[in-house]
PAMARKOL-919366 format. One record per residue (C-alpha): residue in one letter; x, y, z. Coordinates in pm, whole numbers, always signed. Layout:
// residues N
{r "A",{X,Y,Z}},
...
END
This chain:
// residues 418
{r "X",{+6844,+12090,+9413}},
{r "X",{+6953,+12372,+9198}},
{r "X",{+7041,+12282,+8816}},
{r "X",{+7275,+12456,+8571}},
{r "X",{+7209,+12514,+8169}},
{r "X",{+7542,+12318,+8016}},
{r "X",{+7616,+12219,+8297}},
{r "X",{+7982,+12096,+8429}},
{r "X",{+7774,+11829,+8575}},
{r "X",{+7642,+11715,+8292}},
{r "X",{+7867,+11343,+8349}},
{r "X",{+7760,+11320,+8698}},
{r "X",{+7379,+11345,+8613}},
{r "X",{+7406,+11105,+8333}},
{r "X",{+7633,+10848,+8594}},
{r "X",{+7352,+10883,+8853}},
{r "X",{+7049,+10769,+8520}},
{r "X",{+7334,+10489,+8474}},
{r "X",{+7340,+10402,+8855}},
{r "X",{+6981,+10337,+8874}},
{r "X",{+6945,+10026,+8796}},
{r "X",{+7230,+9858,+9059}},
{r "X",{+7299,+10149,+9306}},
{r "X",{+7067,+10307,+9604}},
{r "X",{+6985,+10626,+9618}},
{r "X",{+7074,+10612,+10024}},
{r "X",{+6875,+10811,+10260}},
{r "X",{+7065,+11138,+10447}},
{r "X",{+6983,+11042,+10829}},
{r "X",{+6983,+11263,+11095}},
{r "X",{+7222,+11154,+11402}},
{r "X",{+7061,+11267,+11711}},
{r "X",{+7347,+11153,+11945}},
{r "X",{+7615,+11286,+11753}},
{r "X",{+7406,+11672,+11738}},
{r "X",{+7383,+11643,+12091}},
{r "X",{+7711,+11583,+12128}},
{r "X",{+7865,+11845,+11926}},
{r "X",{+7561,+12079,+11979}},
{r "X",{+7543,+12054,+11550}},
{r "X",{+7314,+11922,+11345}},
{r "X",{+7521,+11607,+11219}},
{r "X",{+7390,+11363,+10937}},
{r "X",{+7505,+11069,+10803}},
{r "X",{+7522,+10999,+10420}},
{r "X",{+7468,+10615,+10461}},
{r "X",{+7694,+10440,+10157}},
{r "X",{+7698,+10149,+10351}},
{r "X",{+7347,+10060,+10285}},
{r "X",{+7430,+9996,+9902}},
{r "X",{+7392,+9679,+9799}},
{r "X",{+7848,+9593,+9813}},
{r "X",{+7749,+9789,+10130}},
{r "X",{+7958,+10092,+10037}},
{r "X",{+7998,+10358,+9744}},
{r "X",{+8211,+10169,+9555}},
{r "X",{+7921,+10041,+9305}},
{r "X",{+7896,+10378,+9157}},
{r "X",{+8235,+10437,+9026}},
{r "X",{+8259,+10062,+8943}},
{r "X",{+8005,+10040,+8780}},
{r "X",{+7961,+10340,+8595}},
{r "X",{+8303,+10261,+8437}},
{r "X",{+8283,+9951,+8333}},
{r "X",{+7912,+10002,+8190}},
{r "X",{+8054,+10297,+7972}},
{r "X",{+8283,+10077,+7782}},
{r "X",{+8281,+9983,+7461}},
{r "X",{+8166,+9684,+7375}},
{r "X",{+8478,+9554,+7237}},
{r "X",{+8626,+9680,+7552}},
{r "X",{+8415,+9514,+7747}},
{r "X",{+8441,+9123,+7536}},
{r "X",{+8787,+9182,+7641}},
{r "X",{+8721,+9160,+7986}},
{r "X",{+8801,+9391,+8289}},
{r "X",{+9106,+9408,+8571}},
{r "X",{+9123,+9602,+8919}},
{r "X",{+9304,+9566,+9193}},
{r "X",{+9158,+9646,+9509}},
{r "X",{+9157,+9577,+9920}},
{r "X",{+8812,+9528,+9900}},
{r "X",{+8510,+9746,+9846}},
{r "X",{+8659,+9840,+9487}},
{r "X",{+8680,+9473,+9416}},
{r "X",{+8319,+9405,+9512}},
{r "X",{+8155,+9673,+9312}},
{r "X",{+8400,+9547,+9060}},
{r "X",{+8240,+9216,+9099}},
{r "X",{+7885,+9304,+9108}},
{r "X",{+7934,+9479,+8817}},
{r "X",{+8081,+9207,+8629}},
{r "X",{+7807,+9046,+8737}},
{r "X",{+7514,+9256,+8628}},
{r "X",{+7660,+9344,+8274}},
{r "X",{+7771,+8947,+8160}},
{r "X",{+8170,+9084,+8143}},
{r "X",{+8479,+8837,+8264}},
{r "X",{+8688,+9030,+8560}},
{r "X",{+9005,+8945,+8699}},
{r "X",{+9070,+9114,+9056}},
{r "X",{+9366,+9143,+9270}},
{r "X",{+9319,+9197,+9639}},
{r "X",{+9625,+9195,+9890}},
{r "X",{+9711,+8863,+10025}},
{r "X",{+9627,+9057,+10382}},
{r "X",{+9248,+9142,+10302}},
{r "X",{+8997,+9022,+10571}},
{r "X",{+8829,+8691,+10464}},
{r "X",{+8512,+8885,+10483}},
{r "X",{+8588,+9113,+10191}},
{r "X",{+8743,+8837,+9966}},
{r "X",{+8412,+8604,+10012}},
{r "X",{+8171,+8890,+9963}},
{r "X",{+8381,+8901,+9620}},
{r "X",{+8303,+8576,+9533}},
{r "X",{+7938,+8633,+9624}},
{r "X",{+7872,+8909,+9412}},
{r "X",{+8045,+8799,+9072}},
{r "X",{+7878,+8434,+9118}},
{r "X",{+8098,+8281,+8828}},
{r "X",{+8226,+8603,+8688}},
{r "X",{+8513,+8671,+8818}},
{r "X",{+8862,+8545,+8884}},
{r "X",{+9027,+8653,+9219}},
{r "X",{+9392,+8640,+9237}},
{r "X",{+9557,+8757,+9602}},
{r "X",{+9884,+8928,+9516}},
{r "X",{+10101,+9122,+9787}},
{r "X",{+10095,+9253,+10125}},
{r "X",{+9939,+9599,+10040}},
{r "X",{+9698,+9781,+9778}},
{r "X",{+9964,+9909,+9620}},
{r "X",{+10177,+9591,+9606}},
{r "X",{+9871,+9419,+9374}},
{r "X",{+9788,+9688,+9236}},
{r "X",{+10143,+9659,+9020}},
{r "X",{+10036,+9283,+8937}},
{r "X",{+9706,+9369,+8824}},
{r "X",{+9823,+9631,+8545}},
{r "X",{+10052,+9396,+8422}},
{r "X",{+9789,+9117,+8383}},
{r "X",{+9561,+9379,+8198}},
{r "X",{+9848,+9476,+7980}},
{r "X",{+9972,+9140,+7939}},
{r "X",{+9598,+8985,+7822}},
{r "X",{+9435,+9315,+7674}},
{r "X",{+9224,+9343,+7894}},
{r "X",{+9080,+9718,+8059}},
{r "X",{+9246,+9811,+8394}},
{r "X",{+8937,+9961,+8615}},
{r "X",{+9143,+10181,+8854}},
{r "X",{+8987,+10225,+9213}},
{r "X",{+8961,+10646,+9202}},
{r "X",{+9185,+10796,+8942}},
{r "X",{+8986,+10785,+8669}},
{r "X",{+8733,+11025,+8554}},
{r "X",{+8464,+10802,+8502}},
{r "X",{+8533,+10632,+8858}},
{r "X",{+8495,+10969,+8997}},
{r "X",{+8170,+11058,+8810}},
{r "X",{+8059,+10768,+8966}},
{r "X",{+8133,+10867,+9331}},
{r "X",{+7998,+11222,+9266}},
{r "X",{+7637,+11092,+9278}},
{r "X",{+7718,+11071,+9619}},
{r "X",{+7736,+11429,+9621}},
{r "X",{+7420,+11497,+9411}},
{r "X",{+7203,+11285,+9648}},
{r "X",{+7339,+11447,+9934}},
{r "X",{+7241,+11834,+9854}},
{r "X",{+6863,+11715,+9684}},
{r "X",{+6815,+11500,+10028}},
{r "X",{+6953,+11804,+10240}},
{r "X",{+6661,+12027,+10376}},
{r "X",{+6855,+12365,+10479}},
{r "X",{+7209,+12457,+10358}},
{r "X",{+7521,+12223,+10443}},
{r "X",{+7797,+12363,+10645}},
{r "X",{+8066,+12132,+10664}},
{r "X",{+8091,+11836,+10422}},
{r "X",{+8333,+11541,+10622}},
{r "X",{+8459,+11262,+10322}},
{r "X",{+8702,+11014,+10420}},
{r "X",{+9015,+11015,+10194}},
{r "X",{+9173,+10703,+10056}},
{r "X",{+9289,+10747,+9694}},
{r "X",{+9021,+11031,+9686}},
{r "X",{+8802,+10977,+9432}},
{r "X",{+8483,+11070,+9658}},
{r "X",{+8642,+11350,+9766}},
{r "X",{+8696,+11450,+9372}},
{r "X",{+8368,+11359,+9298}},
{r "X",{+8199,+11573,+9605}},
{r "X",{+8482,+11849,+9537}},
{r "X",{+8278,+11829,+9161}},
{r "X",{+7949,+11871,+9259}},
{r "X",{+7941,+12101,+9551}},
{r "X",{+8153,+12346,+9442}},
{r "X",{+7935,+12419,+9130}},
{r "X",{+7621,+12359,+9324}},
{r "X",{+7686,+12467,+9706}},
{r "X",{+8047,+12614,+9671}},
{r "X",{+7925,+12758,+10033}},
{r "X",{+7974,+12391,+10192}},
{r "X",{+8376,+12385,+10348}},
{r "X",{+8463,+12006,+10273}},
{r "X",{+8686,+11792,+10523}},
{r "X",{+8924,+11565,+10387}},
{r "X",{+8958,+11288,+10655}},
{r "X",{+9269,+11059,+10609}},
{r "X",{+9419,+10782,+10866}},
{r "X",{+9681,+10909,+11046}},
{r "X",{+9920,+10567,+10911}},
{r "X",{+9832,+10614,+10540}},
{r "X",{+9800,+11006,+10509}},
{r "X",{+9943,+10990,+10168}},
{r "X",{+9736,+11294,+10043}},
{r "X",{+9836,+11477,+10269}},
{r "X",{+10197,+11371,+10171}},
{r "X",{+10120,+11466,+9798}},
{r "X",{+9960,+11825,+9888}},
{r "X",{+10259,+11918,+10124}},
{r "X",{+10507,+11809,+9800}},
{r "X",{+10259,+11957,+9517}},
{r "X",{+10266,+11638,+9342}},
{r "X",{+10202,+11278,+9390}},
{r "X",{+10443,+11073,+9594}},
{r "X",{+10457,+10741,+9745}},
{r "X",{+10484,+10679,+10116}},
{r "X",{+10756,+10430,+10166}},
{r "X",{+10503,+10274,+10482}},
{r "X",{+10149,+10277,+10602}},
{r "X",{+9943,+10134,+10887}},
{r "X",{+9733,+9891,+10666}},
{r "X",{+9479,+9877,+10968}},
{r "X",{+9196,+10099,+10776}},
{r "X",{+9238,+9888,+10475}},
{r "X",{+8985,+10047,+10316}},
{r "X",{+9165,+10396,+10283}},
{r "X",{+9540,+10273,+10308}},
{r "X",{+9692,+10318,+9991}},
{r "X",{+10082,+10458,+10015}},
{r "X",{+9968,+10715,+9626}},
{r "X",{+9723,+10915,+9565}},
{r "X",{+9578,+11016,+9219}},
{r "X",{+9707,+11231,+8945}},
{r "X",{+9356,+11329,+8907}},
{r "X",{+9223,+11306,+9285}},
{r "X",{+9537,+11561,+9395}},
{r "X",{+9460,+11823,+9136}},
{r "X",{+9040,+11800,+9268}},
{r "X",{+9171,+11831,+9657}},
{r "X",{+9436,+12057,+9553}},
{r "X",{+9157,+12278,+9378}},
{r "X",{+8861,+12202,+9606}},
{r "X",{+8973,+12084,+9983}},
{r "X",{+8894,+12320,+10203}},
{r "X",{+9094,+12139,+10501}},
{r "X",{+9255,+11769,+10537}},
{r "X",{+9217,+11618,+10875}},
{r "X",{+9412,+11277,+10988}},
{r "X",{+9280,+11093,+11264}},
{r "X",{+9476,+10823,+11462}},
{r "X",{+9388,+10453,+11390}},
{r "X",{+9316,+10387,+11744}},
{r "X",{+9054,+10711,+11759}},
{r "X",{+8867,+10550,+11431}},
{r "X",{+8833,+10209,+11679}},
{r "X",{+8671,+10417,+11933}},
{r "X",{+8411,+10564,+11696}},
{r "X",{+8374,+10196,+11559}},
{r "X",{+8276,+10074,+11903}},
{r "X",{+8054,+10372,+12007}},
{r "X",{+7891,+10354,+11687}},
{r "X",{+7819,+9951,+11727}},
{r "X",{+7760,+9998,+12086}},
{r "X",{+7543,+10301,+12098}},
{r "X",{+7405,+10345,+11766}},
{r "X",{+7345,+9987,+11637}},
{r "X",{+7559,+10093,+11335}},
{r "X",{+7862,+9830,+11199}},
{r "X",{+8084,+10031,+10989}},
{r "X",{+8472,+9932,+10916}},
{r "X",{+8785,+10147,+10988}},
{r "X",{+8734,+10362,+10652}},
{r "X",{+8321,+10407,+10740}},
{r "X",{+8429,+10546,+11049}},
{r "X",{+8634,+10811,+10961}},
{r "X",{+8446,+11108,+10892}},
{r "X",{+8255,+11053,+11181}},
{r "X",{+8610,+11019,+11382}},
{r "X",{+8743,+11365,+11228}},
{r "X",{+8458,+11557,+11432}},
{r "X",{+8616,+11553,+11756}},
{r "X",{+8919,+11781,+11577}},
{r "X",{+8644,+11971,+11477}},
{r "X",{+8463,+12039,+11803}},
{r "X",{+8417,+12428,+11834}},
{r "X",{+8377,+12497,+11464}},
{r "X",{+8120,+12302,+11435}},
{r "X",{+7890,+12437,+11697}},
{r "X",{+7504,+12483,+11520}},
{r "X",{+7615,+12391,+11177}},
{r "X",{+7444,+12218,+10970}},
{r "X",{+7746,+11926,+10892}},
{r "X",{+7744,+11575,+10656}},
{r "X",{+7944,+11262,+10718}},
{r "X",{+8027,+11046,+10428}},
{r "X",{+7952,+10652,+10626}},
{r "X",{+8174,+10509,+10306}},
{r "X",{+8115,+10117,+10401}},
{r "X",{+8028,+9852,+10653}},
{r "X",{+8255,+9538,+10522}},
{r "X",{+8378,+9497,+10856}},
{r "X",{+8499,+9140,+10930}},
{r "X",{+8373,+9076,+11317}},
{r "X",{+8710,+8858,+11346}},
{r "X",{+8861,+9148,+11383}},
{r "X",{+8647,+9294,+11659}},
{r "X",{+8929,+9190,+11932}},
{r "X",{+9159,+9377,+11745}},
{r "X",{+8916,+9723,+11754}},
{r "X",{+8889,+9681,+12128}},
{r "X",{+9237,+9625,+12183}},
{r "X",{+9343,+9962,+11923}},
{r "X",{+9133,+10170,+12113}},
{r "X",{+9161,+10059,+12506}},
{r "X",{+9540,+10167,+12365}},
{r "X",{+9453,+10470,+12227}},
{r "X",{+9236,+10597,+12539}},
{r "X",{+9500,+10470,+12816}},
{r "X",{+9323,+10181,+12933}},
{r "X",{+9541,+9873,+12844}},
{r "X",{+9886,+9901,+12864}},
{r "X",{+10179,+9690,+12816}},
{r "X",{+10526,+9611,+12992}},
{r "X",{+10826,+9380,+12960}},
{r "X",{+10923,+9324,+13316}},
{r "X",{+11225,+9196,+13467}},
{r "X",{+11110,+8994,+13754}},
{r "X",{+11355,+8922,+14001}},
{r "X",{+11373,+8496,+14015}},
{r "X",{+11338,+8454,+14338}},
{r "X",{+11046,+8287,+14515}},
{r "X",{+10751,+8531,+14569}},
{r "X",{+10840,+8847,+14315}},
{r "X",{+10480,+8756,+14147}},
{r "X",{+10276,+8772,+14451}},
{r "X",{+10469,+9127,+14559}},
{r "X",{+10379,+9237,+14193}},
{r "X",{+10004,+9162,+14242}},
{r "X",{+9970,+9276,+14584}},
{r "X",{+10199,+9575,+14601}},
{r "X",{+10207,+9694,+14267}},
{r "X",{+9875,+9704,+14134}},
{r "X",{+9566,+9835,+14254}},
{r "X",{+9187,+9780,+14293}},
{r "X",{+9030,+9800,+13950}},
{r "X",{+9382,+9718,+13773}},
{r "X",{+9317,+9387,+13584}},
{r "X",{+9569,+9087,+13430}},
{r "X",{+9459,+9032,+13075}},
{r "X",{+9807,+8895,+12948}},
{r "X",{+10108,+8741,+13155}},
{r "X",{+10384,+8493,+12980}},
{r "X",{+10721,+8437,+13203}},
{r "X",{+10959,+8189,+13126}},
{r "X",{+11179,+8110,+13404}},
{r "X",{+11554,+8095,+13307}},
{r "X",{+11855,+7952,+13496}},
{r "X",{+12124,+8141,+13597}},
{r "X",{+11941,+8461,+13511}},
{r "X",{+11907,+8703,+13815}},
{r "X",{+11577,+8849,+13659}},
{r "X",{+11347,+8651,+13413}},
{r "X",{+11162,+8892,+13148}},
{r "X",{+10765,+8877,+13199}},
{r "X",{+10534,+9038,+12907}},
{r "X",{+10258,+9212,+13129}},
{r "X",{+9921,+9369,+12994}},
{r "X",{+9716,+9527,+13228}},
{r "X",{+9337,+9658,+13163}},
{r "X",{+9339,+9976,+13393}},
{r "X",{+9045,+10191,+13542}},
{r "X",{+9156,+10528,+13390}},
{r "X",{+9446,+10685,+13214}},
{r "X",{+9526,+10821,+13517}},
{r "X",{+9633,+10509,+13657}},
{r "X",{+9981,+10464,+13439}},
{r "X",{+10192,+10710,+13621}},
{r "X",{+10083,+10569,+13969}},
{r "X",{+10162,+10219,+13832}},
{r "X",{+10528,+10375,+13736}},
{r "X",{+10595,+10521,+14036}},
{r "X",{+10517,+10189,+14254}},
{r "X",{+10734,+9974,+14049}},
{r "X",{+11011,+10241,+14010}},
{r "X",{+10999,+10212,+14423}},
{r "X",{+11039,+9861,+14428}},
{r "X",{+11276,+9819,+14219}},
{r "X",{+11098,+9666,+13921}},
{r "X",{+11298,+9708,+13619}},
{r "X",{+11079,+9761,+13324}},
{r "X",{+11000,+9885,+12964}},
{r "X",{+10701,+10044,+12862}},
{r "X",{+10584,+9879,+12483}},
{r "X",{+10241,+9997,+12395}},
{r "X",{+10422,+10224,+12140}},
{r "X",{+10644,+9923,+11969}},
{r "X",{+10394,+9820,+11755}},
{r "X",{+10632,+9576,+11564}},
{r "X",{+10731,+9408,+11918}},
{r "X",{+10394,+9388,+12087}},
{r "X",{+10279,+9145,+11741}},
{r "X",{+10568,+8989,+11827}},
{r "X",{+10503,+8942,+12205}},
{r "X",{+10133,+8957,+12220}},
END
């Protein structure tokens, strides 16, 4: 890897002599199925392997470990969804320093007891609000309120010092020049740490914001210019869903981003699956992202040499039913109705024999018979063959007479319903 006489970098190579003691250097793997796919030579940057099982030790820790000392007897705050608060945590751990961390009251178990695990006594863990952002107010005023030091999650300098190691690893592991550079956007401080490092050392590389489509609030914040709050997200990849970006993370992406991509929630449960399925690999929603961006990507990336940024794998498998069911949605395979059955003795046998066909499947079906209603309202999901299947399955009940709504786009009324 080239090096630089006083060099910009300087910060990043003294994080990464820091890091060495609590973070892996994490191998650069080639991803055969994935090249042959996209006819590119795709490799994964494996973050998931470290031991909080994602990147979030190096910013963490780096921080925290380049306090004061006085800073550090008065013990450290965060507030985080989850992979901040673990690196947090094992931090805490590792240096002998209190820490008080605020997840949302909505984190997946799995996150909040891998937070326990790592600070083993060290830590206090207080669940406050329905959102990042929601404890993230609580936890400031805890650190102001005590004296304590507020460890932000990405906009801080030192946090993204830390994440830039990434970025160093990657272009000493890489054997020919990298192309495209894929790093999934959540407040963005890997994306300011990789903007950091590569363009000083392989300004060459074009690097791919990825954001989910329900949280793109960089891409909010580089359409205004400045840093604004979205008044709503999809919390689903709770490991990039944060409604503001940094000060510090926007002017990086404003500087260095060569492109931000969004990618729909229910195309990130697709790669989850294929990736489990095919691969072997368990990643969660925000691990999958770069990988999900490719597809967007397709024809530019044609014999490039091209990185993906696997962030984490804190993936709770409670919520595997929920993956399936986000991306059977997204690809047109399970679809959902309120019907208006006609009450009337044999309207459910003419639905299953004259309305669906062969390979159409009954996964959900709740009917409560009313009297004195002429038509009693049925919530139907059906598991179809293909995505071709819908319009045929419109046509046959607009024929019969089968008054109906379509709801796999009310989100709020199918967790309602379903």
């Amino acid at each position: 890897m080239p090096t630089l006489t006083a060099s910009p970098l300087a910060a990043v190579y003294e994080a990464r002599q820091r890091l060495q003691r609590v973070a892996l250097h994490t191998p650069l793997q080639p991803q055969l199925r994935l090249s042959e796919q996209y006819g590119a030579n795709i490799m994964l940057k494996r973050e998931d392997l470290q031991p909080v099982r994602s990147y979030k030790i190096r910013g963490a820790f780096h921080a925290i470990a380049s306090l004061s000392e006085g800073a550090q007897a008065q013990g450290v705050v965060c507030a985080s969804a989850g992979n901040h608060a673990q690196g947090v945590a094992y931090a805490c751990q590792q240096l002998g320093i209190e820490g008080h961390i605020f997840m949302p009251v909505t984190t997946p178990h799995q996150k909040i007891d891998q937070v326990r695990h790592f600070g083993k006594g060290q830590v206090t863990l207080w669940l406050r609000g329905d959102t990042f952002d929601d404890c993230f107010v609580e936890a400031q005023a805890y650190a102001q309120t005590h004296g304590a030091q507020f460890i932000h999650p990405f906009d801080d300098p030192k946090i993204i010092e830390g994440q830039a190691t990434v970025a160093l690893e990657i272009l000493e592991d890489a054997q020919s020049p990298i192309d495209y550079l894929f790093v999934p956007i959540g407040g963005g401080g890997l994306a300011a740490g990789a903007i950091r490092v590569f363009s000083a050392l392989s300004p060459q590389t074009r690097i791919i914001g990825v954001e989910p489509e329900g949280a793109a609030s960089m891409q909010a914040a580089l359409a205004a210019g400045e840093v604004v709050t979205l008044p709503e997200i999809d919390k689903f990849v709770d490991g990039a869903a944060v409604k503001r970006v940094g000060v510090h993370t926007l002017a990086a992406c404003q500087e260095g981003l060569h492109a931000l991509t969004t990618v729909p929630e229910g195309q990130i449960c697709c790669t989850i699956l294929a990736l489990y399925n095919r691969d072997a690999l368990v990643v969660e929603p925000a691990g999958a992202l770069s990988i999900a961006a490719l597809e967007q990507w397709r024809e530019a990336l044609v014999g490039k040499n091209v990185v993906c940024v696997v962030s984490g794998s804190n993936n709770d498998i409670l919520r595997t039913e929920e993956i399936r069911e986000r991306a059977m949605r997204y690809q047109g395979l399970k679809h959902y109705f309120l019907v208006r059955f006609p009450q009337r003795s044999g309207a459910l046998k003419e639905f299953v024999n004259d309305i669906l066909e062969e390979g159409d499947d009954i996964t959900f079906f709740q009917y409560i018979k009313k009297n004195n209603r002429e038509y009693g309202p049925v919530v139907v999901g059906l598991e179809v063959p293909s995505p071709e299947a819908l319009p045929r399955l419109n046509a046959r009940m607009q024929v019969r007479n089968f008054q109906y709504e379509y709801i796999n786009n009310h989100e709020a009324l199918l967790q309602l319903l379903v």
